[in-house]
DRENDO-1510 file (C-alpha; in Angstrom, 1 decimal, always signed):
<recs>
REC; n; res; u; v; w
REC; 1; UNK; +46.7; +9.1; +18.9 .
REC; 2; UNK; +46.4; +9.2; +22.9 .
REC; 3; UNK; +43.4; +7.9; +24.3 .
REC; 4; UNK; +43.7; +8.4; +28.3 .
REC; 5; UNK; +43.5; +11.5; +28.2 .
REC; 6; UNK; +40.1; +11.2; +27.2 .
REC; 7; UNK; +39.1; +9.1; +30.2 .
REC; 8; UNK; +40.9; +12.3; +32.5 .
REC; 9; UNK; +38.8; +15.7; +33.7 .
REC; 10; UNK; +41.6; +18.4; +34.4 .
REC; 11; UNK; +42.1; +20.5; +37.5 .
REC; 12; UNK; +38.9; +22.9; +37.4 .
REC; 13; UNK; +41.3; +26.2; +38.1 .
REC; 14; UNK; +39.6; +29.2; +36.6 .
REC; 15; UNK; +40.9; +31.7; +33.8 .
REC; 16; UNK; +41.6; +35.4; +35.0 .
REC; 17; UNK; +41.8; +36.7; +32.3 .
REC; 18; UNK; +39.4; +36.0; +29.9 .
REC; 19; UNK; +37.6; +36.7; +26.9 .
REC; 20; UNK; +34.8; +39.6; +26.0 .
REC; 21; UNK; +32.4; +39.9; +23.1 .
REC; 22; UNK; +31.9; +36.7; +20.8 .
REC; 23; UNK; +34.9; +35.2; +22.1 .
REC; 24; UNK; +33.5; +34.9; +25.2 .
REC; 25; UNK; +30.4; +33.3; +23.9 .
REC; 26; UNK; +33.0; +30.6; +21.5 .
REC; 27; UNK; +34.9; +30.4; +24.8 .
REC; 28; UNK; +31.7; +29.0; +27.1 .
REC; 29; UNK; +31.0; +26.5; +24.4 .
REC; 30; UNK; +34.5; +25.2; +24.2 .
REC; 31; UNK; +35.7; +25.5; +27.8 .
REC; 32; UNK; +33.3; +22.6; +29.2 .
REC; 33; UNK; +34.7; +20.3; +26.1 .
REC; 34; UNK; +38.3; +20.6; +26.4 .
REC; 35; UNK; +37.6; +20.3; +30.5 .
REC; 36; UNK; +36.0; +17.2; +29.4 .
REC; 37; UNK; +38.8; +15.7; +27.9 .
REC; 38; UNK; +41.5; +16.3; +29.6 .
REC; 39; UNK; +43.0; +19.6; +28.0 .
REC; 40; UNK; +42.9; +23.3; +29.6 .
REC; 41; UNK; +41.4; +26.1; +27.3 .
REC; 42; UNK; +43.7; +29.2; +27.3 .
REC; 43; UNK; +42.7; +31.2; +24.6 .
REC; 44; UNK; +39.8; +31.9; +22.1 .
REC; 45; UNK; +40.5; +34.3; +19.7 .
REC; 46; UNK; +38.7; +35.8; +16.2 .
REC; 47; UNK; +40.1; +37.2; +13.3 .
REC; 48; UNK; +39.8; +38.5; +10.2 .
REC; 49; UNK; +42.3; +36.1; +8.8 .
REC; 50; UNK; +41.5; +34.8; +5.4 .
REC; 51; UNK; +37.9; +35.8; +5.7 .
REC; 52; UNK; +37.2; +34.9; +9.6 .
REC; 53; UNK; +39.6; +32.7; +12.0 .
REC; 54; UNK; +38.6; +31.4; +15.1 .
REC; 55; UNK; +41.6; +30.5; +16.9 .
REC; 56; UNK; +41.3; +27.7; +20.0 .
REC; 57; UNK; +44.5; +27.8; +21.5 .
REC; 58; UNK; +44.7; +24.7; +24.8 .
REC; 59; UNK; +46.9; +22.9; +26.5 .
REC; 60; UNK; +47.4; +19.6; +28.4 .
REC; 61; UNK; +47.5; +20.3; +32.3 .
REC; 62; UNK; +51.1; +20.2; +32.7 .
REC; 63; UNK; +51.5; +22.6; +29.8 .
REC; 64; UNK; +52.2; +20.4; +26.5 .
REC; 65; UNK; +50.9; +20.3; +23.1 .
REC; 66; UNK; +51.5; +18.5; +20.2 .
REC; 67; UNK; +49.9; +17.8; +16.9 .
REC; 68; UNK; +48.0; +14.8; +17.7 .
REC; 69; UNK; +46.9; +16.8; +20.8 .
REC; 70; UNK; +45.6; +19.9; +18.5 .
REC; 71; UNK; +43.5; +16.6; +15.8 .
REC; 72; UNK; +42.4; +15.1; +19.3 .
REC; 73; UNK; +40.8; +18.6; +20.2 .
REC; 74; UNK; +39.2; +19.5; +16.5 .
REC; 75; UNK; +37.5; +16.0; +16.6 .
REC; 76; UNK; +35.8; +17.2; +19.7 .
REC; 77; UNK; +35.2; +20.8; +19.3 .
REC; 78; UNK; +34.1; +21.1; +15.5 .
REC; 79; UNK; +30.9; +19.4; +15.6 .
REC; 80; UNK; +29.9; +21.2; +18.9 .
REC; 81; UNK; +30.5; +24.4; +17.3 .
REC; 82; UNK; +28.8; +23.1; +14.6 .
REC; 83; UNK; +26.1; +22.7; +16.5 .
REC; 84; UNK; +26.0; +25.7; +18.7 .
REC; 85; UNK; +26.5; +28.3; +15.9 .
REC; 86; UNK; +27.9; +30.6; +17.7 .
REC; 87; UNK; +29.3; +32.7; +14.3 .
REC; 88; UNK; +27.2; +34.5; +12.0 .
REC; 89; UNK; +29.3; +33.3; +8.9 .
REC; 90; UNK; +31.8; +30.8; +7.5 .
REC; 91; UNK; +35.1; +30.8; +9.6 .
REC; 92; UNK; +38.0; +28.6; +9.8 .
REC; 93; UNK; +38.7; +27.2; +13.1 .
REC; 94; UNK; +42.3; +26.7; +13.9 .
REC; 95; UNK; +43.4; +24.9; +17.0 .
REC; 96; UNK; +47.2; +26.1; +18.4 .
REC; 97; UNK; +49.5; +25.3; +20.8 .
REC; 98; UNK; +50.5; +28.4; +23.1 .
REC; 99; UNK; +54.1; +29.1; +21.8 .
REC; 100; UNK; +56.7; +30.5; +23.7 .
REC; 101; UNK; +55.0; +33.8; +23.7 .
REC; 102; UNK; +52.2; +32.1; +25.5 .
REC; 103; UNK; +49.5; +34.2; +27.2 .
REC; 104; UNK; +49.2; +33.9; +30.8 .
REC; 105; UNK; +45.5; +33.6; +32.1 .
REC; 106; UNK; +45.4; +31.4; +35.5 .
REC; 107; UNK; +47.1; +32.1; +38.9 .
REC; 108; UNK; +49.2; +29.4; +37.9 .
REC; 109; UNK; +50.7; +30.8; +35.2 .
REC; 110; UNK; +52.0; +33.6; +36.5 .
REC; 111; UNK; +53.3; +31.1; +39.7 .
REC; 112; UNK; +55.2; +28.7; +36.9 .
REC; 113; UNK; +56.6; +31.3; +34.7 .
REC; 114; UNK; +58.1; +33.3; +37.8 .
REC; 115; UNK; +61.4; +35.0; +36.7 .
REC; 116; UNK; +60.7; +35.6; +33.2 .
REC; 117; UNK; +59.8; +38.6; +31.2 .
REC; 118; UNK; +56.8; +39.6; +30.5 .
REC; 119; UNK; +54.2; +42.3; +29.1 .
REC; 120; UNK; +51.0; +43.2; +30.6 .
REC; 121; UNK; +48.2; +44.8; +29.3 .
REC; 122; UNK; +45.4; +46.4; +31.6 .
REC; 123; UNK; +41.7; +47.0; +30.7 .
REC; 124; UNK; +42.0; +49.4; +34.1 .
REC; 125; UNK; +44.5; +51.4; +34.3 .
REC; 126; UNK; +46.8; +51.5; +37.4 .
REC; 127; UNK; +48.4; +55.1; +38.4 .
REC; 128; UNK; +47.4; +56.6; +35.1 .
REC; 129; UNK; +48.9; +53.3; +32.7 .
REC; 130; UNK; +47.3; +50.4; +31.2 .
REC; 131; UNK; +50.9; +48.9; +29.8 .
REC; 132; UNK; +53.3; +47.4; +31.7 .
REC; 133; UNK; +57.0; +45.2; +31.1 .
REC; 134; UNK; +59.4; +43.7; +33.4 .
REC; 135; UNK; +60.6; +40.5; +35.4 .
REC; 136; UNK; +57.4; +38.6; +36.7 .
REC; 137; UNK; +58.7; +37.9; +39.9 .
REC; 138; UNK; +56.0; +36.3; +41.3 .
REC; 139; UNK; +52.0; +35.9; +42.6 .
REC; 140; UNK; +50.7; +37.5; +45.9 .
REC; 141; UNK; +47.1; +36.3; +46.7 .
REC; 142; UNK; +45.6; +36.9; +43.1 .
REC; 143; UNK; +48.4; +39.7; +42.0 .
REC; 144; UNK; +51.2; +39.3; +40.4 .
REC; 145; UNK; +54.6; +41.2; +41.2 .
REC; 146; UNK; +56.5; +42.8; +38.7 .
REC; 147; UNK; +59.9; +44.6; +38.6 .
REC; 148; UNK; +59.7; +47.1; +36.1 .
REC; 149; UNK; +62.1; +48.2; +33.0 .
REC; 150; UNK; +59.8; +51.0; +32.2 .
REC; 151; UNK; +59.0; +52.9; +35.3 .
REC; 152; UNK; +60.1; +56.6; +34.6 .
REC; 153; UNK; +62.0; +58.4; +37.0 .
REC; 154; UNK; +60.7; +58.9; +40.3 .
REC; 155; UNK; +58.4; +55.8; +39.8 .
REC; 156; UNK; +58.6; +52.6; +41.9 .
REC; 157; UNK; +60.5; +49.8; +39.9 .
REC; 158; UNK; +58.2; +47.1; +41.4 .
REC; 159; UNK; +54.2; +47.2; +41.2 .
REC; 160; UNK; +51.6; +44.6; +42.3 .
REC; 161; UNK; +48.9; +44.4; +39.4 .
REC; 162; UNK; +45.5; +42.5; +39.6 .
REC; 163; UNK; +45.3; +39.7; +37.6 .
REC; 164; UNK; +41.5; +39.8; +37.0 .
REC; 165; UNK; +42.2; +43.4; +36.3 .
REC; 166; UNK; +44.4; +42.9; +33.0 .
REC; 167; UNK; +43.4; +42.8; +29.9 .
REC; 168; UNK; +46.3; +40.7; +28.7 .
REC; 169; UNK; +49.4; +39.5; +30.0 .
REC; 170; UNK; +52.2; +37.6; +27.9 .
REC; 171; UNK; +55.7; +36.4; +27.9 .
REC; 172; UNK; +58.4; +37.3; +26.3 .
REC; 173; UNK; +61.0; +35.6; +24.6 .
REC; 174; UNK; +64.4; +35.5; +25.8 .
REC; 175; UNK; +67.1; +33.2; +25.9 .
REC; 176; UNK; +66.4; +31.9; +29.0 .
REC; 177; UNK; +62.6; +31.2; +27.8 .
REC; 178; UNK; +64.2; +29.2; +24.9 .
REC; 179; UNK; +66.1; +27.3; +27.1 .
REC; 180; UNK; +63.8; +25.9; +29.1 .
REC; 181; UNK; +61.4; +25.6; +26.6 .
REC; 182; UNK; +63.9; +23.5; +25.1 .
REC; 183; UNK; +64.1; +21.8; +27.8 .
REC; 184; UNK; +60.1; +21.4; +28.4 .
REC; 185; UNK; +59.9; +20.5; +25.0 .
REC; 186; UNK; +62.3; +17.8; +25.2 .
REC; 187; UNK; +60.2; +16.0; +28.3 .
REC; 188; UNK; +57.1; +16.4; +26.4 .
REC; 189; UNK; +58.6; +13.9; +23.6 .
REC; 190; UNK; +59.6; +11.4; +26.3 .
REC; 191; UNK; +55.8; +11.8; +27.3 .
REC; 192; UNK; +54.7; +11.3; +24.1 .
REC; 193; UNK; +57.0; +8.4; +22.8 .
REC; 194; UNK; +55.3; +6.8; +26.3 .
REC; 195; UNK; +52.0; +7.2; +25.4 .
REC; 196; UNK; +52.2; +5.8; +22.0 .
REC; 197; UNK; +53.8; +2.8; +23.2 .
REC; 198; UNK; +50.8; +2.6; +25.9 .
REC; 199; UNK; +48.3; +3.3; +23.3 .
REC; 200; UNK; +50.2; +0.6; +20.4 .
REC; 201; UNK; +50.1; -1.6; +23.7 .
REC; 202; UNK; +46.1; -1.2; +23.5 .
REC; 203; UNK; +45.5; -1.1; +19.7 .
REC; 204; UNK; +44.2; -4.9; +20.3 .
REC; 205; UNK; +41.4; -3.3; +23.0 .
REC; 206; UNK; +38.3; -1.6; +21.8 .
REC; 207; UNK; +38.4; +0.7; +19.4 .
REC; 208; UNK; +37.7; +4.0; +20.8 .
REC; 209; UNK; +35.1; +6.2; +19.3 .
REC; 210; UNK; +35.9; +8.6; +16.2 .
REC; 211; UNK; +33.9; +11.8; +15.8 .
REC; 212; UNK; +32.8; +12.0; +12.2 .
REC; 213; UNK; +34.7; +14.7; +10.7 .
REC; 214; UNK; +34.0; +18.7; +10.7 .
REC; 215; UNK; +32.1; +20.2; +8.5 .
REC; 216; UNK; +33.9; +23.4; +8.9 .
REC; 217; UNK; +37.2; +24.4; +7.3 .
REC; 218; UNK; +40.5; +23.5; +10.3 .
REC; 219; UNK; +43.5; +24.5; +10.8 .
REC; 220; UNK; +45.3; +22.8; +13.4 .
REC; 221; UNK; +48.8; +24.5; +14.1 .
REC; 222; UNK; +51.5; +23.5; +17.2 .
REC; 223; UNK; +54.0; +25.7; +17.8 .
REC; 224; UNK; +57.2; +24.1; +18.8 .
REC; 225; UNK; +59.9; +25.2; +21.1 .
REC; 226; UNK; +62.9; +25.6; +19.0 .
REC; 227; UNK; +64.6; +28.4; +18.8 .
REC; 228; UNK; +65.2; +30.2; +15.5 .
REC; 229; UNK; +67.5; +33.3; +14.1 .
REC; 230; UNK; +66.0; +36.0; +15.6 .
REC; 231; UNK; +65.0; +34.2; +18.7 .
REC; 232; UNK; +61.1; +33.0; +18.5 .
REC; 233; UNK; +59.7; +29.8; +18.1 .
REC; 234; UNK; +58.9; +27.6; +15.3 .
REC; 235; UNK; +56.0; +27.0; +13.5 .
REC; 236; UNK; +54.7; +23.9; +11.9 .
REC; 237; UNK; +51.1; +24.2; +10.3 .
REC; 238; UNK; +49.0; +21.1; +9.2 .
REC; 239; UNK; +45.7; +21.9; +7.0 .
</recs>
């Protein structure tokens, strides 16, 4: 289990996009916690999955996420959401990884996953449409630049789109996602073998402290980046 990255406050860069409704008010609880501790919150999401889900997807600043990442961040978050209350019923909390697939909500999102595909939803619509795909090609000021695949004729093939103004904006998985997640994924186990033989170098120090455990239902889930037949990522689920 890490434990420096719960001595480290991340880089205070504010989501874009960003959540409305109840999510929101799960998201204002959560966000100051993971900031806290050294993760990034990306995503809070509610279902109806097996009765109600709320879904906590985060990251580590440079983008990782592993399982001992997803415990670290349910030790932390369930009793504060215990406490807050901020659903009217019983609900399983799941904590994810982003996935491949990952949603992009900070400027810097759309400045690291420059020259991929994409899909962009608006909540205003630009010339008449609130759905967009193409190549992200990049950010200007706090837009991002896309080269379209579905502009009709007559249409420009690139258009500048407000970040704050979508809705929701996520990649899409090609083969040369999968490759450098590969890739990505591949440098976050060298990370990780380092920090357990850091934190195996410190198992003599003292101990560090252990939130009792939840008294809500969790599910923690990290998505890893392997590739599978028809080209998405795999999933490995721990109750």
């Amino acid at each position: 289990m890490t434990q420096a990255i719960d001595q480290v406050r991340t880089e205070a860069e504010p989501r874009l996009i960003v959540e409305q409704g109840i999510a929101a008010r799960v998201a204002a609880i959560v966000e100051p916690v993971l900031d806290g501790i050294g993760y990034r919150l990306v995503r809070v999401r509610i279902s109806g999955l097996d009765g109600c889900t709320v879904q906590i997807m985060a990251e580590r600043p440079d983008g990782t996420m592993n399982i001992d990442d997803c415990e670290a961040v349910s030790r932390a978050l369930s009793p504060v959401l215990d406490v807050a209350d901020p659903i009217d019923r019983a609900y399983r909390l799941e904590i994810s990884s982003p996935g491949m697939d990952r949603p992009l909500v900070r400027r810097s999102d759309f400045e690291r996953f420059a020259g991929h595909r994409l899909k962009v939803e608006m909540a205003v619509a630009i010339d008449g449409r609130r759905r967009f795909h193409g190549l992200l090609l990049g950010v200007e000021g706090e837009a991002a630049r896309i080269r379209r695949d579905d502009a009709a004729p007559g249409e420009a093939t690139e258009i500048v789109l407000p970040i704050e103004e979508m809705a929701e904006a996520k990649l899409v998985v090609t083969d040369a996602l999968i490759a450098e997640s590969l890739k990505r994924g591949k440098a976050a186990q060298r990370e990780a073998r380092r920090r357990q033989a850091e934190d195996a170098g410190e198992a003599s120090g003292p101990p560090t402290s252990i939130l009792a455990p939840p008294s809500s239902e969790v599910r923690l889930k990290h998505v890893q980046p392997t590739p599978l037949d028809n080209g998405g990522g795999a999933q490995n689920e721990g109750e």
